[in-house]
N, CA, C and O atoms as a GROMACS GRO file, in nm:
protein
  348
    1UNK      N    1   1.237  -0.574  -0.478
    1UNK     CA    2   1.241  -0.690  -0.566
    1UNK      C    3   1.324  -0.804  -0.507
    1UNK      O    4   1.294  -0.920  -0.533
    2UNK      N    5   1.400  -0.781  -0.449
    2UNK     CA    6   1.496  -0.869  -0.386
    2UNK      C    7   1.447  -0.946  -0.249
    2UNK      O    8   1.505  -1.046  -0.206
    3UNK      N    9   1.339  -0.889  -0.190
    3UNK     CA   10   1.278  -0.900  -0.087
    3UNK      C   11   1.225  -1.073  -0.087
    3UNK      O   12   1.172  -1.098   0.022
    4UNK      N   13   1.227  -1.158  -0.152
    4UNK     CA   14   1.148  -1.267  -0.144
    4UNK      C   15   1.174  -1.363  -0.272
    4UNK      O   16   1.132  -1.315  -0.377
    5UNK      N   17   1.234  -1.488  -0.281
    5UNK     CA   18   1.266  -1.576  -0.410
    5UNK      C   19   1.207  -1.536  -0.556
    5UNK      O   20   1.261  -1.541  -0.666
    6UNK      N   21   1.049  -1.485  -0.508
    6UNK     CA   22   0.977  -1.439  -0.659
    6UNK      C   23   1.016  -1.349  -0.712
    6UNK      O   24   1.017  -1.339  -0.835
    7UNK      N   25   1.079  -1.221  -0.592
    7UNK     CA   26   1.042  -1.070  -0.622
    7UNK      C   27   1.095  -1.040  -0.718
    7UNK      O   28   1.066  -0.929  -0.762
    8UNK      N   29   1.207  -1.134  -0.800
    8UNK     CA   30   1.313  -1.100  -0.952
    8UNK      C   31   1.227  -1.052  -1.052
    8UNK      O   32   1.236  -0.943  -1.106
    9UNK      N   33   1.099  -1.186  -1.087
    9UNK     CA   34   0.988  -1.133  -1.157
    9UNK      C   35   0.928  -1.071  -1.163
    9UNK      O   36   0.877  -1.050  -1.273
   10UNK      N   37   0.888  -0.994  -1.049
   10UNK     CA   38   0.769  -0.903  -1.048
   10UNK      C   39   0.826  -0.782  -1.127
   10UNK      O   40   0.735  -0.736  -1.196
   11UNK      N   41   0.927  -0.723  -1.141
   11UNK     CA   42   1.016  -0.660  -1.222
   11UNK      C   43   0.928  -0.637  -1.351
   11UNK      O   44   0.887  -0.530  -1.396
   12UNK      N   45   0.915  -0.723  -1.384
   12UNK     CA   46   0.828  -0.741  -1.534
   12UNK      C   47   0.703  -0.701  -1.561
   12UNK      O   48   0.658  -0.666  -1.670
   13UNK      N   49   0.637  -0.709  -1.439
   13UNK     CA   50   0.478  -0.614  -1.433
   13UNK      C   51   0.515  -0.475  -1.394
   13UNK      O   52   0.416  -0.402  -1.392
   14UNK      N   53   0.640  -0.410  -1.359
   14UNK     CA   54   0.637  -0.237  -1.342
   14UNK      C   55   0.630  -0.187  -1.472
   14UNK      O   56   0.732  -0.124  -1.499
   15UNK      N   57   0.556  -0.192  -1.554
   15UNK     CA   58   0.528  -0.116  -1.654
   15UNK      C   59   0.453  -0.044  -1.654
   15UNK      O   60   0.427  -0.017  -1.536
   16UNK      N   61   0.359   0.044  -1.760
   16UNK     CA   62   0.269   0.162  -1.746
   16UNK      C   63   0.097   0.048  -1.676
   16UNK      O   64   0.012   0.088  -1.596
   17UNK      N   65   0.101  -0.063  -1.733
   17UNK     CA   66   0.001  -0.060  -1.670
   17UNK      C   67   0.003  -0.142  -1.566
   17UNK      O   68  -0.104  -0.156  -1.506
   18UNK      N   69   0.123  -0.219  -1.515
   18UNK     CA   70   0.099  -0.241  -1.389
   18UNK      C   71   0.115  -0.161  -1.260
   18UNK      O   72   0.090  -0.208  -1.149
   19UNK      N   73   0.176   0.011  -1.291
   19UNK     CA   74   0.191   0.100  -1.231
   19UNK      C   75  -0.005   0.158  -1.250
   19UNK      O   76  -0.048   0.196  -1.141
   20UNK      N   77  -0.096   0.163  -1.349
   20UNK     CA   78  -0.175   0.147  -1.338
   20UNK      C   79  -0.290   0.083  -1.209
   20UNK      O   80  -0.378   0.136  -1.142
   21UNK      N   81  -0.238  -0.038  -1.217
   21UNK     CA   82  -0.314  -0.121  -1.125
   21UNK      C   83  -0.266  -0.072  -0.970
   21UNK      O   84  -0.316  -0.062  -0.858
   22UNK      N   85  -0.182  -0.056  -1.013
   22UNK     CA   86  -0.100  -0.036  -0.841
   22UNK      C   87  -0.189   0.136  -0.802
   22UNK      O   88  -0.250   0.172  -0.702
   23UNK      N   89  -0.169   0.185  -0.893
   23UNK     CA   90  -0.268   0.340  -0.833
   23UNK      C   91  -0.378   0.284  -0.806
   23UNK      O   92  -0.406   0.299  -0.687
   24UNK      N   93  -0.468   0.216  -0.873
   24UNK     CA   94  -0.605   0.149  -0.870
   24UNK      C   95  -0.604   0.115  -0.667
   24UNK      O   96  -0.645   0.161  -0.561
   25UNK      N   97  -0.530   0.006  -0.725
   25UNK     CA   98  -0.538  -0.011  -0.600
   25UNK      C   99  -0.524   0.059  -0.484
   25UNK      O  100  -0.602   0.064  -0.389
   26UNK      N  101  -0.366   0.138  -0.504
   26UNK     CA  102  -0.399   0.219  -0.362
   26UNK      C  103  -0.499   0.337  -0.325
   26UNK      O  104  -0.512   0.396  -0.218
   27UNK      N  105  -0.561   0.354  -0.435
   27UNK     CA  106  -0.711   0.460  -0.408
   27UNK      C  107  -0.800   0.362  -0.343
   27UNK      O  108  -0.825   0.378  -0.223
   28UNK      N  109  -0.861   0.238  -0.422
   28UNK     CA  110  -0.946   0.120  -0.354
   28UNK      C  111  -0.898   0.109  -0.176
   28UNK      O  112  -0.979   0.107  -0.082
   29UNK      N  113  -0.792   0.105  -0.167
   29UNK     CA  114  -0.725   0.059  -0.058
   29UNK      C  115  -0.758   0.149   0.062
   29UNK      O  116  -0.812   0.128   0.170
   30UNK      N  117  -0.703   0.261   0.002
   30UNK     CA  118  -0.751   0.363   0.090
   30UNK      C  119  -0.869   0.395   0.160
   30UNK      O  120  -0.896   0.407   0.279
   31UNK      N  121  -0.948   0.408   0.030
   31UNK     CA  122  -1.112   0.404   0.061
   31UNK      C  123  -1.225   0.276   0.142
   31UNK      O  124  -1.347   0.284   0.151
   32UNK      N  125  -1.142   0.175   0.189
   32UNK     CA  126  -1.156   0.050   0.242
   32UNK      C  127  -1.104   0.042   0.384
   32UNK      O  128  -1.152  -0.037   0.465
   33UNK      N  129  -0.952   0.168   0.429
   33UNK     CA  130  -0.873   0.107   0.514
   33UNK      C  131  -0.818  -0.006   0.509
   33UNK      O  132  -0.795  -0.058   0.618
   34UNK      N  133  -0.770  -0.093   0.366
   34UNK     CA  134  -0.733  -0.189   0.354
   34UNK      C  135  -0.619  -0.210   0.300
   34UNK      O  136  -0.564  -0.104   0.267
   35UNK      N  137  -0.541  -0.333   0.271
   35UNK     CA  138  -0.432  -0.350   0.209
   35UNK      C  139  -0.432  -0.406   0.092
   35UNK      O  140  -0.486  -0.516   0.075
   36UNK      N  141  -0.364  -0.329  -0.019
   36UNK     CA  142  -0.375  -0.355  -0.116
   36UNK      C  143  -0.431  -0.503  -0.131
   36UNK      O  144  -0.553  -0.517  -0.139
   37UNK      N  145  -0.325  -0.642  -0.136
   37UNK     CA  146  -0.349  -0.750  -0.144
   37UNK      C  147  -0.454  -0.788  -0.053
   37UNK      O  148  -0.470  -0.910  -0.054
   38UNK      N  149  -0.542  -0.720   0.034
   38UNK     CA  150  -0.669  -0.764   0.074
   38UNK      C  151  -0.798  -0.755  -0.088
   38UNK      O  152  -0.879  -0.838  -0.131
   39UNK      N  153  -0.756  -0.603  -0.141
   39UNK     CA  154  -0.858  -0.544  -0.163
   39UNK      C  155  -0.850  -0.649  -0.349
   39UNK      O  156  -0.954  -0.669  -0.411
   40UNK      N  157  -0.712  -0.700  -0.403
   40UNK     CA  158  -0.679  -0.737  -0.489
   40UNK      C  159  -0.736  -0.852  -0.461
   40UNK      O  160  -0.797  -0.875  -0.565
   41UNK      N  161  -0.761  -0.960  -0.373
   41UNK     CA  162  -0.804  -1.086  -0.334
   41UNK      C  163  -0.955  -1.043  -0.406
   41UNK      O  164  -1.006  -1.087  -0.509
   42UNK      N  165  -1.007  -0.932  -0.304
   42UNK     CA  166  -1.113  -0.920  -0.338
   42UNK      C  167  -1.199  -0.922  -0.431
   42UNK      O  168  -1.310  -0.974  -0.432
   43UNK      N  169  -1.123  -0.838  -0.543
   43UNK     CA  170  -1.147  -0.790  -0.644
   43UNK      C  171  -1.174  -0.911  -0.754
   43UNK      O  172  -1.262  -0.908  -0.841
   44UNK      N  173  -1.070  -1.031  -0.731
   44UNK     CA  174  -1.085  -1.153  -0.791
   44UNK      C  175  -1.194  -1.218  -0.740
   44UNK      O  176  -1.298  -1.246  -0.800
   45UNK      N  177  -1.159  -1.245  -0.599
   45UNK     CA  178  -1.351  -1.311  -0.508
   45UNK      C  179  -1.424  -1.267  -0.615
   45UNK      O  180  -1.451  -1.355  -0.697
   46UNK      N  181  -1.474  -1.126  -0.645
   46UNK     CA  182  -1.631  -1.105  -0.673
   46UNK      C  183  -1.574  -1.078  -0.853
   46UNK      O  184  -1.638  -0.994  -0.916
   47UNK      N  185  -1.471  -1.142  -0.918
   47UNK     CA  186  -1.514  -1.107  -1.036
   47UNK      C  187  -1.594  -1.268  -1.069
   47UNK      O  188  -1.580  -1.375  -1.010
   48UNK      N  189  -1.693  -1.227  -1.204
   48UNK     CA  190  -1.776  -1.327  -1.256
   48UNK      C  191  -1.679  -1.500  -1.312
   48UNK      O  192  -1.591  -1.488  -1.397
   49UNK      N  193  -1.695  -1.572  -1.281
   49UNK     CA  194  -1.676  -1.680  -1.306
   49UNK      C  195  -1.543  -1.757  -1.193
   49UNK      O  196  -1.492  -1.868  -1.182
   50UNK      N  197  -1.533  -1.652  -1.140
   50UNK     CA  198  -1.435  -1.708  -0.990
   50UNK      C  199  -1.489  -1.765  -0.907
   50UNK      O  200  -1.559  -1.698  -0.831
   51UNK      N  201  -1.481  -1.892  -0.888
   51UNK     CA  202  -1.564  -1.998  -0.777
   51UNK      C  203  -1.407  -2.016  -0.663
   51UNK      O  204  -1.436  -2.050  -0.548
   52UNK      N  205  -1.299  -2.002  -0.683
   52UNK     CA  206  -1.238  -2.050  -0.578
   52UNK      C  207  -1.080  -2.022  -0.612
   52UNK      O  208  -0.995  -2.093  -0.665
   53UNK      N  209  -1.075  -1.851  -0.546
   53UNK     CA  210  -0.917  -1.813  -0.583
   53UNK      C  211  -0.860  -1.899  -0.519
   53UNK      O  212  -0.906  -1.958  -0.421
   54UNK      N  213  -0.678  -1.924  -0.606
   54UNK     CA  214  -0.596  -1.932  -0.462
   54UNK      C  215  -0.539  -1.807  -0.412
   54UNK      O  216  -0.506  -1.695  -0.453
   55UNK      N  217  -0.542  -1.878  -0.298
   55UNK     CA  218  -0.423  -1.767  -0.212
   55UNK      C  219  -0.397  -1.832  -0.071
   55UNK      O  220  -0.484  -1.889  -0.005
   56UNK      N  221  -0.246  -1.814  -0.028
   56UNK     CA  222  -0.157  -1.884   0.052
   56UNK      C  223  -0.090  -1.804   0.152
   56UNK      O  224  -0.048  -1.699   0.105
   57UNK      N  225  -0.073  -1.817   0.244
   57UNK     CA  226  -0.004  -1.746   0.350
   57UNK      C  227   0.117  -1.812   0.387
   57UNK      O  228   0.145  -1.932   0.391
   58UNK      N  229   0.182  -1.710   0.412
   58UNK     CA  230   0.360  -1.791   0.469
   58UNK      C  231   0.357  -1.730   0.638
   58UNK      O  232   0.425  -1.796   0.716
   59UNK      N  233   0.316  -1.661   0.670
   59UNK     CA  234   0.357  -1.638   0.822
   59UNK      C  235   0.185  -1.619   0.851
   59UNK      O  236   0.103  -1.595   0.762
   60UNK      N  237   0.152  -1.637   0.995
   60UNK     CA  238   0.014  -1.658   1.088
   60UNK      C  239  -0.013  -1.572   1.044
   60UNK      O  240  -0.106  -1.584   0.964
   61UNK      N  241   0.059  -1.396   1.067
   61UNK     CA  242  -0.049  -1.288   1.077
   61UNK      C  243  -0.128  -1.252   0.931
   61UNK      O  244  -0.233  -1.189   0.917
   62UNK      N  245  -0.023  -1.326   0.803
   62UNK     CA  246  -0.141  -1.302   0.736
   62UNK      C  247  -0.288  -1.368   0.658
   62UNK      O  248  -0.352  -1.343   0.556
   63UNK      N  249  -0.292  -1.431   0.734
   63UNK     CA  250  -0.443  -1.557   0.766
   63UNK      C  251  -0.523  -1.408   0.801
   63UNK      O  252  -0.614  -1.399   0.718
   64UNK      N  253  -0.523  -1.289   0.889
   64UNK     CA  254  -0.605  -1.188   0.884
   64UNK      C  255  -0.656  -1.068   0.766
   64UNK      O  256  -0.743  -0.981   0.760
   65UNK      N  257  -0.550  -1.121   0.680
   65UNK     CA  258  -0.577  -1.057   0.551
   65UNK      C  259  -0.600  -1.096   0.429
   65UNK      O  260  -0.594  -1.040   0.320
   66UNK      N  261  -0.639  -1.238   0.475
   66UNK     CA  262  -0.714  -1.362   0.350
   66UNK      C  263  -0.842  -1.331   0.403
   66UNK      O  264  -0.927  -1.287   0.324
   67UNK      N  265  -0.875  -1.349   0.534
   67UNK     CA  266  -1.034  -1.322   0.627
   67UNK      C  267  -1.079  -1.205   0.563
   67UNK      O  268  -1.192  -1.201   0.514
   68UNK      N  269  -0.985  -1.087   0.558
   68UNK     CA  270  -1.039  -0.969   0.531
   68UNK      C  271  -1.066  -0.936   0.395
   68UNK      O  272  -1.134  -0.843   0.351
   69UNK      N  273  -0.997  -1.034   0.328
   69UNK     CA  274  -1.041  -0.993   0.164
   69UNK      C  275  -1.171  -1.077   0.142
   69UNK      O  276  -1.217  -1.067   0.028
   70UNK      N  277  -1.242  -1.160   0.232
   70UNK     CA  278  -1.291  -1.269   0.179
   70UNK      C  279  -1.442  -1.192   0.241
   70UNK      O  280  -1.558  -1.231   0.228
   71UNK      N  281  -1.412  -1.125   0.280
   71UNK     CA  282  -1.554  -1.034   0.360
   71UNK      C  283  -1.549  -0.940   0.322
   71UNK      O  284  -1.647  -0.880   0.367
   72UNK      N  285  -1.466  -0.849   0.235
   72UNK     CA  286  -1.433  -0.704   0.164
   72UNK      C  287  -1.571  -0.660   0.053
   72UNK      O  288  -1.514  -0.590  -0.030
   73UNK      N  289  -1.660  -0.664   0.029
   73UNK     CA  290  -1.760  -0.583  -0.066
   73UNK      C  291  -1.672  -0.474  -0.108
   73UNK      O  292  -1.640  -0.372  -0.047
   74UNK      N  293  -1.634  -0.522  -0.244
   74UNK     CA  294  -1.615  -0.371  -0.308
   74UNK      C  295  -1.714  -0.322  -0.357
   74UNK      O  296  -1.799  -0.406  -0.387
   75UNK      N  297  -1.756  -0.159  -0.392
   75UNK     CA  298  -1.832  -0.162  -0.508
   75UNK      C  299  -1.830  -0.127  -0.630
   75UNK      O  300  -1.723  -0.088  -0.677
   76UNK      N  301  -1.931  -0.131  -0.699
   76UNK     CA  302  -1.914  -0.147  -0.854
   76UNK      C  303  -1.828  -0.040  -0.926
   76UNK      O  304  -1.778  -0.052  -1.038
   77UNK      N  305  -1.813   0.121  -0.801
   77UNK     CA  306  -1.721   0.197  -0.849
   77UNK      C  307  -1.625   0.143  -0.845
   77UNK      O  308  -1.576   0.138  -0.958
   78UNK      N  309  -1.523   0.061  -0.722
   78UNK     CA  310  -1.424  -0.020  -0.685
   78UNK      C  311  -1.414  -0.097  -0.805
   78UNK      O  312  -1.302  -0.113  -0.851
   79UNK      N  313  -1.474  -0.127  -0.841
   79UNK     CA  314  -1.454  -0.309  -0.961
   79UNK      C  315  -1.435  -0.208  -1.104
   79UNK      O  316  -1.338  -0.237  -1.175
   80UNK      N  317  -1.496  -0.125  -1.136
   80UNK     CA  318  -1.486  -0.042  -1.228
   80UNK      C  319  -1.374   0.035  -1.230
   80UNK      O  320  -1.321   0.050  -1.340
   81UNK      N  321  -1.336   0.076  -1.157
   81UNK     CA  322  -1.131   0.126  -1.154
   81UNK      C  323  -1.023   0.046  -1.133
   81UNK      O  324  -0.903   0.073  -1.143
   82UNK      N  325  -1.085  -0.066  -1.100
   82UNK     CA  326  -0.971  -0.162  -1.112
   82UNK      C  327  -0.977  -0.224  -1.262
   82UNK      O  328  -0.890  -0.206  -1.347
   83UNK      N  329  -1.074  -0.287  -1.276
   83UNK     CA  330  -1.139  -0.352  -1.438
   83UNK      C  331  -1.072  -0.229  -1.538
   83UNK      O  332  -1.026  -0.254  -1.650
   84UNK      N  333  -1.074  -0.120  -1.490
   84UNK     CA  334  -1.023  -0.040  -1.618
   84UNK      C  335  -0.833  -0.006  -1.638
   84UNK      O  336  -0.747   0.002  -1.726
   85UNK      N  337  -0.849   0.003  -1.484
   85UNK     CA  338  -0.662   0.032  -1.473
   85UNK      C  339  -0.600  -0.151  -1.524
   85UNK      O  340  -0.484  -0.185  -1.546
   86UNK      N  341  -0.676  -0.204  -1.529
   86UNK     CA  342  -0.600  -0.356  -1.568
   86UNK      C  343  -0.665  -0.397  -1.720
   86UNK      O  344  -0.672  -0.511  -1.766
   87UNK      N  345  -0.702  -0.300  -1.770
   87UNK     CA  346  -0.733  -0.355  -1.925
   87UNK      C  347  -0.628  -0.262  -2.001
   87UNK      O  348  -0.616  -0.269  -2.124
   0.00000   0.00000   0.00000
């Protein structure tokens, strides 16, 4: 948490279901070879009415893991365990 100006807040999503999402994800993740926040980009890319996430990079190397979420196909099992661990 301390790791970065925001990280105070994030504090506030460790609850049952953002510990939720976080399993979601690292099964998705896994099953991808990907990183979480690739597969989470993703997951927003292809939900319905998203024409144009943001997302920002602070250091070069990770411009390779905006590329990689932006070409990531999850599938509908993928969107369906995430959609459920976040409701």
């Amino acid at each position: 948490l301390g790791q970065s100006p925001r990280g105070g807040g994030v504090k506030d999503y460790l609850n049952a279901r953002g510990m939720r999402i976080l399993a979601a994800l690292d099964a998705v993740s896994a099953r991808h070879s990907a990183k979480q926040a690739e597969v989470a980009l993703a997951w927003v890319i292809a939900r319905p009415g998203v024409t144009a996430p943001i997302a920002s990079a602070t250091k070069p190397e990770q411009m390779d893991s905006l590329i990689k979420a932006a070409s990531l196909k999850l599938s509908g099992a993928d969107m369906a365990e995430l959609d459920k661990a976040s409701g």
